[in-house]
N, C-alpha and C positions, 0 to 999 in steps of 0.2 A: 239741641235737645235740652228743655229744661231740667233742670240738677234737682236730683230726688233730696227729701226734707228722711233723717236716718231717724224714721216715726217709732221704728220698735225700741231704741236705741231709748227712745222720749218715755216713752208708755213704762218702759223698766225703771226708767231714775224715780219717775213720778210713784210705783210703787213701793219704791224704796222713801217714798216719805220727803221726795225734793221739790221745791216750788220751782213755779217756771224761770223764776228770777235766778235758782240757785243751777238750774240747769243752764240754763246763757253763758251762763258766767263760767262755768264749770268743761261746758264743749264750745265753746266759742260759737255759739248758735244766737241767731237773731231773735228774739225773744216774740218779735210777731211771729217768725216759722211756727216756735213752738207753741205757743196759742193756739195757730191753727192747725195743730196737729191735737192741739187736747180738746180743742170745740169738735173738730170731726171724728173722734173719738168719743167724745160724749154724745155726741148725734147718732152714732151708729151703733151706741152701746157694747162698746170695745175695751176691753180692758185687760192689762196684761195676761191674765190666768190661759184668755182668748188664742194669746198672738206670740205664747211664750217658747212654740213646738215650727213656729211658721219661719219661712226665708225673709229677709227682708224686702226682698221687690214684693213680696203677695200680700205683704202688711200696707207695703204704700199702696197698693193697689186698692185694698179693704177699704183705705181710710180716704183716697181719692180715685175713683175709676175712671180713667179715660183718660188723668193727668199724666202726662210725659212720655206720650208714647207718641211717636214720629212714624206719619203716612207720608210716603217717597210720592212725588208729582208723576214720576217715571211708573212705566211697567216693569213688572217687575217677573224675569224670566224664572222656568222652574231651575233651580240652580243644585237641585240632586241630580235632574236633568243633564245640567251641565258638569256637573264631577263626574258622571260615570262616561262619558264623551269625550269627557279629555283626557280619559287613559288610554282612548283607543289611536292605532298607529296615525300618526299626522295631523291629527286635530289639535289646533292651538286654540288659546283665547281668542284672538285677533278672529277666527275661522266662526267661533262661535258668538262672536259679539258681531259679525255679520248677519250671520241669519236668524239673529235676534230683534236686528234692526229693520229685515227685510220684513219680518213679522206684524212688528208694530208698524210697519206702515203701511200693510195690506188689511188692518185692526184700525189703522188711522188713530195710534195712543202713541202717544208722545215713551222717547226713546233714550236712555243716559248714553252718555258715552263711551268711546271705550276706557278711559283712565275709571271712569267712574264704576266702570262696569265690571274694572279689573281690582279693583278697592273692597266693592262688594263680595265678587267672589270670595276674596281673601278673610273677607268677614265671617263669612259664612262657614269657610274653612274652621276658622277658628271657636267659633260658636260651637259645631255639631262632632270638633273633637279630631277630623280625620285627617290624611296626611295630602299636602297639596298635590296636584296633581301634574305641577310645572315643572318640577325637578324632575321625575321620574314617568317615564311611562312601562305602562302593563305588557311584559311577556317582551321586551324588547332588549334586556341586559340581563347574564349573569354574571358575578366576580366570582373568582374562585382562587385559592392561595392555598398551601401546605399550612397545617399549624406549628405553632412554635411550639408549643408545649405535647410532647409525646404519653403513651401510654405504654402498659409494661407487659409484654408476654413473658409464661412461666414455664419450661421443661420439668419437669419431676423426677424425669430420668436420668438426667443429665445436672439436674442442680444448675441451671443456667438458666439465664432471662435475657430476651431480645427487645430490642423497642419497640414503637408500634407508632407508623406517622398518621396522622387523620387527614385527610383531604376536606376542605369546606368548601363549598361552594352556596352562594346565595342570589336571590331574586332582589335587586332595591326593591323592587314596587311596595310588593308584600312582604318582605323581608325573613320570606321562608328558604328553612336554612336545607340543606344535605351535609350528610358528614360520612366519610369511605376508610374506614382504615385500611392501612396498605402496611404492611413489612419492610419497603423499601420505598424510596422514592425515584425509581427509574425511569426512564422512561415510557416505558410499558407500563408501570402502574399508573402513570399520569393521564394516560389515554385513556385504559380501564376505569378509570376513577370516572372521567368524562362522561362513557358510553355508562356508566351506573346510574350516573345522575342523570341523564335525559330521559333513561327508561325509568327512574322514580318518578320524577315531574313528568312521564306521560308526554312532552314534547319537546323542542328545543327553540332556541332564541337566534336572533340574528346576528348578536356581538356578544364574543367571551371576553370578559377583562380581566386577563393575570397579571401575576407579577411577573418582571424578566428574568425568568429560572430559566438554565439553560436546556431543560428537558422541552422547552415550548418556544422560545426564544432565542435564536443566535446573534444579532447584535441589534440594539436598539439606539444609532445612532442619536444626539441632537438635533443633526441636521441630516436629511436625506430618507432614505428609504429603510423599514423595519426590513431586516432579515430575520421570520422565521423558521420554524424547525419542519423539513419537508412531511415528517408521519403526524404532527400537527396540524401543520395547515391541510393536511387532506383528511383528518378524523372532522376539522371543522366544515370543508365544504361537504361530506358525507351526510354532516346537518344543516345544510345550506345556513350556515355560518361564518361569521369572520372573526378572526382575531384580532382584539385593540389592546396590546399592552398598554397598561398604567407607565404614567411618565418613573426615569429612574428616582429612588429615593422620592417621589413623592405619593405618599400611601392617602390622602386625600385623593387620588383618584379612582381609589374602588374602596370608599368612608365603608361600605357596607359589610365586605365580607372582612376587613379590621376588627367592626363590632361585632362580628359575627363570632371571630376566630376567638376574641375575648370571653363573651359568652358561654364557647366550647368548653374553654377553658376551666372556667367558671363551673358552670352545668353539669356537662357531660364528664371531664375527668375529672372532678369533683367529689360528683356522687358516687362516683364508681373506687376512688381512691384504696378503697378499703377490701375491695376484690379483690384475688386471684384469678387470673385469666390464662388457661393453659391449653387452648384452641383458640385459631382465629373467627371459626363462625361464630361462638360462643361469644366471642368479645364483639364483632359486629352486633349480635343480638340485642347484647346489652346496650352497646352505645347507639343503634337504632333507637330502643325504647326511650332511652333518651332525650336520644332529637325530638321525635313524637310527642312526647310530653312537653317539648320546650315551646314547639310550632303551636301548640294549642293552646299555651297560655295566654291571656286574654290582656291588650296592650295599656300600657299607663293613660296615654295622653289620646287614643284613638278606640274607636266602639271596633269589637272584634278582634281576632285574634290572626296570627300569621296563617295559620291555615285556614279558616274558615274566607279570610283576605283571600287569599291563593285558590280555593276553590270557587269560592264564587267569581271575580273578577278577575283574573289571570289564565286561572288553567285554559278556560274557551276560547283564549288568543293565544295562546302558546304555537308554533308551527308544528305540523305532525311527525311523525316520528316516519323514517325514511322504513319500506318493507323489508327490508334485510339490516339489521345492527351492524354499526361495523366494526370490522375485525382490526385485531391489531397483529403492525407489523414490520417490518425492519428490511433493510436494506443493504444488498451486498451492491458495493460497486467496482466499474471494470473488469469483467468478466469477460475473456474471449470466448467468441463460437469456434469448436473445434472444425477441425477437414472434415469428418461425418456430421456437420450440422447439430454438434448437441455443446452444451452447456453443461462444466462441472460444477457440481455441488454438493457438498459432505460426501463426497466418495460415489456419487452418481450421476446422471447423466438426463439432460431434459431438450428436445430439439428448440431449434431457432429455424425461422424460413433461410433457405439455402442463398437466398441473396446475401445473410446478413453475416456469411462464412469470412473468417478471418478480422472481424469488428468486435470491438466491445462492444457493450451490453451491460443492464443493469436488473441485479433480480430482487424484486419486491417479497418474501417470503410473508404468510398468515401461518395461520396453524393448520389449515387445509390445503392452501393452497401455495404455490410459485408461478409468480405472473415474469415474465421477459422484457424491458423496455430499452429502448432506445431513445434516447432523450423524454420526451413528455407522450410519446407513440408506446403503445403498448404492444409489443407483438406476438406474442403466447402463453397461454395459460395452460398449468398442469394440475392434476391433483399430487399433491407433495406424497414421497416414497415413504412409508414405515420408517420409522427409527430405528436405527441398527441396521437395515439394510444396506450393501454394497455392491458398487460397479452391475446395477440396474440401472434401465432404461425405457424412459417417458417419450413415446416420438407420438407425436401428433400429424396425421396425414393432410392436417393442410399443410404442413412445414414443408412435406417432400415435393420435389420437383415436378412437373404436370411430365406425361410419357410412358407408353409404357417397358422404354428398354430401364426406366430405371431400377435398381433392387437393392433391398437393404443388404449391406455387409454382414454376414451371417455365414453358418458351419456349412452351409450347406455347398454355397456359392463358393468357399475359401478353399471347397477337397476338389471343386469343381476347374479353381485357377488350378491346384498341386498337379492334377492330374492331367494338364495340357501339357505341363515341364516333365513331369517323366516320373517314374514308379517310385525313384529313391525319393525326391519333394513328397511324394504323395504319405511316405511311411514317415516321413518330419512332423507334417501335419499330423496325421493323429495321432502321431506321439505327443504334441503338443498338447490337443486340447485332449488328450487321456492324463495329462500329468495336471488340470484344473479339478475345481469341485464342479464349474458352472462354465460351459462352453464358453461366452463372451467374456468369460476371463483369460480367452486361450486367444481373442480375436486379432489384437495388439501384437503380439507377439507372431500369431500368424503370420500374419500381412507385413510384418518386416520382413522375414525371411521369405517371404513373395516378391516384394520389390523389389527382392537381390536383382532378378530379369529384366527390372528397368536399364541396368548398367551396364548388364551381364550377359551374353547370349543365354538362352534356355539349356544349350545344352552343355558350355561350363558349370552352370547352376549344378545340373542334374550329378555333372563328374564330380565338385564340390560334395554335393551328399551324400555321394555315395563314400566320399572318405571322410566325413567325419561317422558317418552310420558304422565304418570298422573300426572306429575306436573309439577309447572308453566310454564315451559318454551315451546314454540311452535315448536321450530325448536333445538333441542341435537343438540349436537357437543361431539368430544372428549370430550372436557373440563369437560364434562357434563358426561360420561358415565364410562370415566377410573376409577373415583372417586369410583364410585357405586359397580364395578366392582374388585377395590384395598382393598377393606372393607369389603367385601362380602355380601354385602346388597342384591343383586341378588339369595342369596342362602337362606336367610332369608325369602326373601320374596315366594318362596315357600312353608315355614311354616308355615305363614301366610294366609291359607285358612280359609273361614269361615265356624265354626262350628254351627250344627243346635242346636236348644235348642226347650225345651219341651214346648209346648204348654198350657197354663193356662187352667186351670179348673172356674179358679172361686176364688177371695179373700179371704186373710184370715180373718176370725172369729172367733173371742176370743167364747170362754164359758161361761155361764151365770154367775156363778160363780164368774168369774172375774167382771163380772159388777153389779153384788148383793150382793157379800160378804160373810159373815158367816150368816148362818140362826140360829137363836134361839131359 
């Protein structure tokens, strides 16, 4: 490319009164250049007053048209063409300096190659301001990290203040930001914070990149295999997503959400610094507006701004959002299936299929719902009991057994066993379940003092209740009857019949004898 002559640079000295001899000498300029910058200036009748508001390539332009401008031999492809193509999944350079090539030579015009063609692009880049397209591709990565820098909730009632963490998550592409305050960093928030930001962005990506917080990550080996965290990894497949932790300690693996989280910093509790915040929506609110205003700002070095970037070329590639959000939820493990096929939890009761009797189990709890699994198989789903409710029960009739001699353990069936063992069983029983608020609270307790008969003939049982039913106590229990039963009190007390006795005649009366003495 011929090296442009700095014409306006000339046209100024010279009105300031300097010969071309003093200008040479003065910018180290060739003294023929500058001649012919002031004969083409005087031919075209140009003079400072002209050319004092203009850039300098349009002055060289004015004063020579046509000089220094470089026609490529090559074709030359649409190369806005080629930036919006190369943000889309799988398209590299290499992909499209093929079917550039394939072009020109069904055109039969000669073709650069790829280094050349990889040069240019990058020119191009440079020239129209915008961000390359080979680092980052569109709708394909989020980072997300907790901020350092917190924010301050206020009680007024209480005269006390809580922190407040912000969650950031951002796109490289477009490098539009999301920000979630949370109260805690739990685990549960971190998920929440997730399912916030795919339903703002309208879709979701195919790789998350955190940091290794142990709310998302359990160990991030050097060598070997990422372990992480099982309500993670299934919030991410829920977005047909994967998790790539950032290597440890090196925060150059997700550059974006770093400058993101600085920014926040900056920006958002910045401006806000001088608030009171004494609700958490209210402070979302704000730090919302925020964000909004920071996404819109319009870029240094690039035409357009994070969100107009993100609406126009991102969001249309984002993947869609799955028809149900999903829930968040935690995990009890090792749970046995009771002998009636149910699963305890918080004081109540949910079935398992009757195969899976006397096996752990593992329960998946939502806010609606408790699912049943046994390793990665799922095997029942309930809708979860009210809070504060006890010793309730969830059976699901695919759980029970196929047949019709089966039936559920229940009051009805339990007076049903009492009353094959004998009248006194029968009066235990309802004393039982009259001494509950809620019959299946009497069930347990039933049904022990029923299995006494596994042991037991029926009709010791029966002898048994009828001697604790004579004393003190109102309502037998086991506790009350095994005793009687281990002793054999039961057997005794058969022997214990009463016998009749004979019937008085009449007092005894001594002989006269006895009350007179010797006569003499």
């Amino acid at each position: 490319m011929v090296r442009k002559i700095r014409a306006k640079l000339i046209l100024q000295l010279r009105s300031e009164g300097l010969s071309g001899r003093a200008i040479a000498a003065s910018q180290s300029m060739s003294r023929k250049s500058i001649a012919a910058v002031l004969d083409a200036a005087d031919t075209a009748g140009v003079s400072w007053d002209d050319v004092a508001d203009r850039p300098d390539d349009e002055v060289y332009q004015m004063l020579f048209p046509g000089r220094g401008e470089h026609h490529s031999v090559f074709a030359q492809p649409d190369w806005e063409k080629v930036h919006r193509e190369l943000a889309r999944v799988g398209v590299t350079l290499k992909l499209l300096h093929g079917e550039y090539a394939d072009d020109c030579a069904a055109a039969g015009a000669p073709a650069m190659g790829y280094d050349r063609f990889c040069r240019t692009y990058q020119r191009h880049v440079l020239i129209t301001g915008a961000a390359s397209r080979v680092g980052h591709k569109a709708a394909q990565t989020v980072e997300v990290d907790w901020s350092g820098p917190t924010m301050t909730l206020h009680d007024p009632v209480n005269a006390t203040s809580r922190p407040v963490y912000l969650f950031v998550g951002c796109l490289p592409f477009s490098r539009y930001s999301f920000v979630y305050p949370s109260m805690d960093m739990t685990q549960q928030s971190w998920l929440r914070a997730h399912v916030a930001m795919f339903t703002a962005f309208g879709g979701s990506v195919p790789r998350i990149v955190p940091d290794n917080l142990k709310t998302g990550v359990i160990t991030h080996p050097r060598d070997g295999e990422i372990v992480l965290n099982d309500a993670y990894r299934e919030m991410a497949a829920h977005y047909s997503a994967a998790v790539l932790p950032g290597r440890v300690r090196k925060a150059k693996d997700k550059p974006s959400v770093e400058n993101t989280v600085w920014h926040v910093a900056m920006r958002v509790i910045a401006q806000l610094r001088d608030r009171r915040f004494t609700s958490l929506p209210e402070l979302t609110a704000a730090v919302n507006d925020q964000v909004a205003a920071y996404n819109q700002e319009d870029f240094q070095k690039r035409a357009g701004s994070r969100a107009s970037v993100f609406t126009t070329e991102e969001q249309p590639l984002l993947t869609a959002l799955p028809q149900v959000a999903y829930e968040i939820s935690r995990w009890v493990y090792g749970r046995r299936v009771g002998r009636n096929g149910h699963v305890s939890f918080e004081k109540n009761y949910y079935s398992a299929p009757v195969s899976h009797i006397g096996t752990n189990v593992d329960l998946r709890i939502t806010d609606r719902v408790l699912q049943i699994y046994s390793g990665q198989q799922r095997l029942s789903s309930h809708l979860l009991l009210p809070e504060g409710s006890t010793n309730q029960y969830r059976t699901s009739d695919a759980d029970l057994p196929s047949g019709e001699r089966y039936q559920p353990w229940d009051g009805p069936r339990v007076r049903e066993w009492a009353g094959r063992v004998g009248p006194s069983m029968t009066v235990i029983i309802n004393r039982i379940f009259e001494s509950v608020a809620i019959e299946e609270q009497g069930l347990n307790a039933a049904l022990a003092v029923l299995r006494l008969t596994r042991r037991y003939s029926a009709e010791r049982v029966e002898a048994a209740c009828r001697i604790a039913l004579a004393g003190p106590v109102r309502s037998p229990r086991y506790a009350h009857l095994h005793p009687i039963l281990a002793t054999g009190q039961d057997r005794i007390e058969g022997q214990r019949l009463p016998q009749e006795q004979p019937a008085e005649q009449g007092g005894f009366v001594r002989g006269a004898d006895y009350y007179a003495g010797e006569t003499k």
